[in-house]
C-alpha positions in Angstrom: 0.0 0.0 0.0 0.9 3.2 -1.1 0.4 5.3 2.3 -0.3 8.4 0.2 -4.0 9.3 0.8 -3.7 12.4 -1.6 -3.5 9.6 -4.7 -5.4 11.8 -8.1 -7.9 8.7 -8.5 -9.3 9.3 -4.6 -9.4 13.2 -5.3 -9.9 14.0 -8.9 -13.1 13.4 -10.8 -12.5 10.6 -13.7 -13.6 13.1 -16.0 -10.4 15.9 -15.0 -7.8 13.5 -15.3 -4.8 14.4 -17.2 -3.7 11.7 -20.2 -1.0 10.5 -18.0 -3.2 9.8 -15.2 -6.0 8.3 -17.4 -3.5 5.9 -18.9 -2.2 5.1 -15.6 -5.9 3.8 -14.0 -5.5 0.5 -16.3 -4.1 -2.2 -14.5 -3.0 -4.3 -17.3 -5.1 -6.8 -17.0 -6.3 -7.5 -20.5 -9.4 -8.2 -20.1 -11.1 -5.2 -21.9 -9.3 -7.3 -25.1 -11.5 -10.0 -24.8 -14.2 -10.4 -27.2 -17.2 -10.2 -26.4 -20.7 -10.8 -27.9 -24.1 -9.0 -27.6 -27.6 -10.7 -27.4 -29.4 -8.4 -29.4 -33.1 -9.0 -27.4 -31.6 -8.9 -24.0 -28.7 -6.7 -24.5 -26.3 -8.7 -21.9 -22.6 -8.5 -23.1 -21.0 -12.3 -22.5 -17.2 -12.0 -22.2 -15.1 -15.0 -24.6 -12.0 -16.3 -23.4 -10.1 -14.7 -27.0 -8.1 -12.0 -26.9 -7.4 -9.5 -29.9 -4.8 -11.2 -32.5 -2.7 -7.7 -31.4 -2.7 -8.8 -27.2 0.4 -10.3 -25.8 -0.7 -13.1 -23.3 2.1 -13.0 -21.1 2.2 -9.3 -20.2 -1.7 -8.6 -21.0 -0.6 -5.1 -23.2 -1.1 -4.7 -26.8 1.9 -5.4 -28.9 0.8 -2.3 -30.8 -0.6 0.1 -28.2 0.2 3.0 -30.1 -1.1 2.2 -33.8 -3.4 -0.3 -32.3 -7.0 1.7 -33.6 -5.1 1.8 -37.6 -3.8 -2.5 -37.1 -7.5 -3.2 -35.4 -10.6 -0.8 -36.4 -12.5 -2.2 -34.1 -10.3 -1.3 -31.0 -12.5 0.9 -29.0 -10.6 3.3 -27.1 -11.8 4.7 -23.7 -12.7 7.7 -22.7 -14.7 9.5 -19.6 -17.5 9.9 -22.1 -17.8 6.0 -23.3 -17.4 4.3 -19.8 -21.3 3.3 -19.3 -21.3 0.1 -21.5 -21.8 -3.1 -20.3 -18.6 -4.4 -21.9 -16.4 -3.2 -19.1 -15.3 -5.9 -16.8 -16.3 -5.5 -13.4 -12.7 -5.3 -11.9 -11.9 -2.5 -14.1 -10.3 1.2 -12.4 -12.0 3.2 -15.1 -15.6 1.4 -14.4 -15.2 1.4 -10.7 -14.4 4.9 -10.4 -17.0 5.8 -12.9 -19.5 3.9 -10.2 -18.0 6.1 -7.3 -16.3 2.9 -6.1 -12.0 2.8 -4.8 -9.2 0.7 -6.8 -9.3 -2.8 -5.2 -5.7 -3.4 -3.0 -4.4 -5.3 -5.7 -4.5 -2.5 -8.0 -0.8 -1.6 -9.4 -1.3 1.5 -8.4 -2.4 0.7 -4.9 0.7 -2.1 -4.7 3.1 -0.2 -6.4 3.9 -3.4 -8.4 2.5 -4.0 -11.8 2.6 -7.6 -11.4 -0.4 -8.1 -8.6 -3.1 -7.9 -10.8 -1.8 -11.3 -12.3 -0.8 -12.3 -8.7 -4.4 -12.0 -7.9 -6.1 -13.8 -10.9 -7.6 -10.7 -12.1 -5.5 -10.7 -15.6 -6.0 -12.9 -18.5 -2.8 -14.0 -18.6 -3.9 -17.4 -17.7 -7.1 -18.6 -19.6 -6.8 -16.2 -22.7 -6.8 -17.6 -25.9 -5.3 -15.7 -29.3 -8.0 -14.6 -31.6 -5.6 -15.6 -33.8 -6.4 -19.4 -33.3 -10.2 -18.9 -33.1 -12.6 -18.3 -36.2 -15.0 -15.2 -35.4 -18.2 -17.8 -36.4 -17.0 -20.1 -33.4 -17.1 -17.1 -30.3 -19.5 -18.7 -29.4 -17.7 -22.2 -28.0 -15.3 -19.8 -26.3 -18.0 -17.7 -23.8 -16.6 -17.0 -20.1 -17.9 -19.8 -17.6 -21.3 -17.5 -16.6 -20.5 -15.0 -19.6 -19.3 -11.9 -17.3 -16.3 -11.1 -16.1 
């Protein structure tokens, strides 16, 4: 634990965050990189266990972070104005904060260490599968045990 209780995620809003500070609330978990599918009558997101071709599965960080919406079109990237989708995984900094809730104490930025979110079993580091290996027409097959994350 940091000891610092004047940490900019406890007293900023999400929404004043410099680009630094944005970028620094992911905890490099991967799990935003999952695909997911929609039901289009009930509108629940259901989380697969593939990751974007452009994921590395040992560190959990794009390969390509920097050109990764030109290599993958479909990359959404976040903002304080598109955080209220469903497709957010429950663990995540910029969806907790958005729902007034604190960082859990595994957090990298809590810890100090980017390694305890995979410590903790909160990355994908071990179930993911490359989107590489997996045909889009079989997502299906590949939904998360209950479908959330």
């Amino acid at each position: 634990m940091t000891g610092n209780h004047d940490e900019f995620w406890e007293t900023k809003p999400y929404q004043a965050l410099s680009a630094a500070e944005w970028e620094a609330l992911c905890d490099g978990c991967g799990r935003c990189c999952l695909e997911k599918l929609e039901n289009k009558k009930t509108g629940k997101v259901y989380f697969t266990v593939v990751a974007c071709p452009l994921l590395d599965l040992t560190s959990c960080r794009c390969t390509v972070y920097t050109t990764r919406f030109q290599q993958m079109p479909g990359c959404l990237q976040l903002t304080p104005k598109n955080l209220f989708g469903r497709w957010l995984p429950s663990t995540c900094a910029y969806r907790l904060l958005r729902e007034g809730k604190k960082l859990p104490e595994w957090h990298p930025l809590i810890t100090g260490d980017p390694e305890t979110v995979h410590t903790a079993g909160i990355s994908v580091r071990n179930f993911a599968v490359s989107g590489e290996a997996v045909h889009p027409d079989q997502l299906e097959d590949f939904i998360f045990r209950d479908g959330k994350l």
